[in-house]
Each structure stands twice: as C-alpha cells, then as structure tokens.
N, C-alpha and C positions, 0 to 999 in steps of 0.2 A: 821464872815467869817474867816476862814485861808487858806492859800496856801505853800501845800508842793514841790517843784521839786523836780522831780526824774530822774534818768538817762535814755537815750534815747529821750530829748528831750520833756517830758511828766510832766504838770502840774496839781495836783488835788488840788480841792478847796471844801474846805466844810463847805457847809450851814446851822445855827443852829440857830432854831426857839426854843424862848422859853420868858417867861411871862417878864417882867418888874421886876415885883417883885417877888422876891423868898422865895416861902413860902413850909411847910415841904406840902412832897409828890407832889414838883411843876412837870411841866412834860418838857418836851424838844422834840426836831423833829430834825433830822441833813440828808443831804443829799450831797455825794461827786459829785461833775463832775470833767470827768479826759477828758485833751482838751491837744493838743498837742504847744508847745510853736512857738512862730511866728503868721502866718495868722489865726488860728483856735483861738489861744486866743484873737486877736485885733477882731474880728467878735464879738466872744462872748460878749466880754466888751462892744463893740456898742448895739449891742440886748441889755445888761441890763440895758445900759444906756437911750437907746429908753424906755424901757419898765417903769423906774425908772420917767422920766422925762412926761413920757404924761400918766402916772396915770395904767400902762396896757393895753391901748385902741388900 
C-alpha cells in the first residue's frame, strides 16, 4: 500500500496485489481509493481493520 496527500485536504492510497514471488511475466492488480482526510479516513481505517481482524465476515 502507498499514500499520497494531495491538496484540498484529499488522500489517495493505493492497493497492489501481486504474487510472493516474482517470476518473469508475473502479473500485479493495484487499486486507488481517494477518501478525504479527517472523519472519512479514520472510518475507512476501522472498516479495514474490522474487515482485517475477523477474517471479512
């Protein structure tokens, strides 16, 4: 995961899936979420930590 701030108050963080091991022609997945900084980031961080901690259920 990385996280860029940007002006206005707006944080994107982006997600990239990809093998353990890296072998030629391996493949990768990346996805940003752009959440605003303060309450919408501290929400989000709960959610993934709910979701992290009891498996996604």
């Amino acid at each position: 995961m990385s996280a860029v701030f940007s002006s206005g108050g707006h944080i994107a963080l982006t997600w990239t899936l990809r093998p353990r091991r890296t072998a030629a022609g391996g493949w990768s997945a990346a996805v940003t979420t752009r959440l605003e900084a303060g309450e919408q980031m501290a929400s989000f961080a709960a959610d993934v930590r709910h979701f992290v901690e009891d498996g996604g259920h």
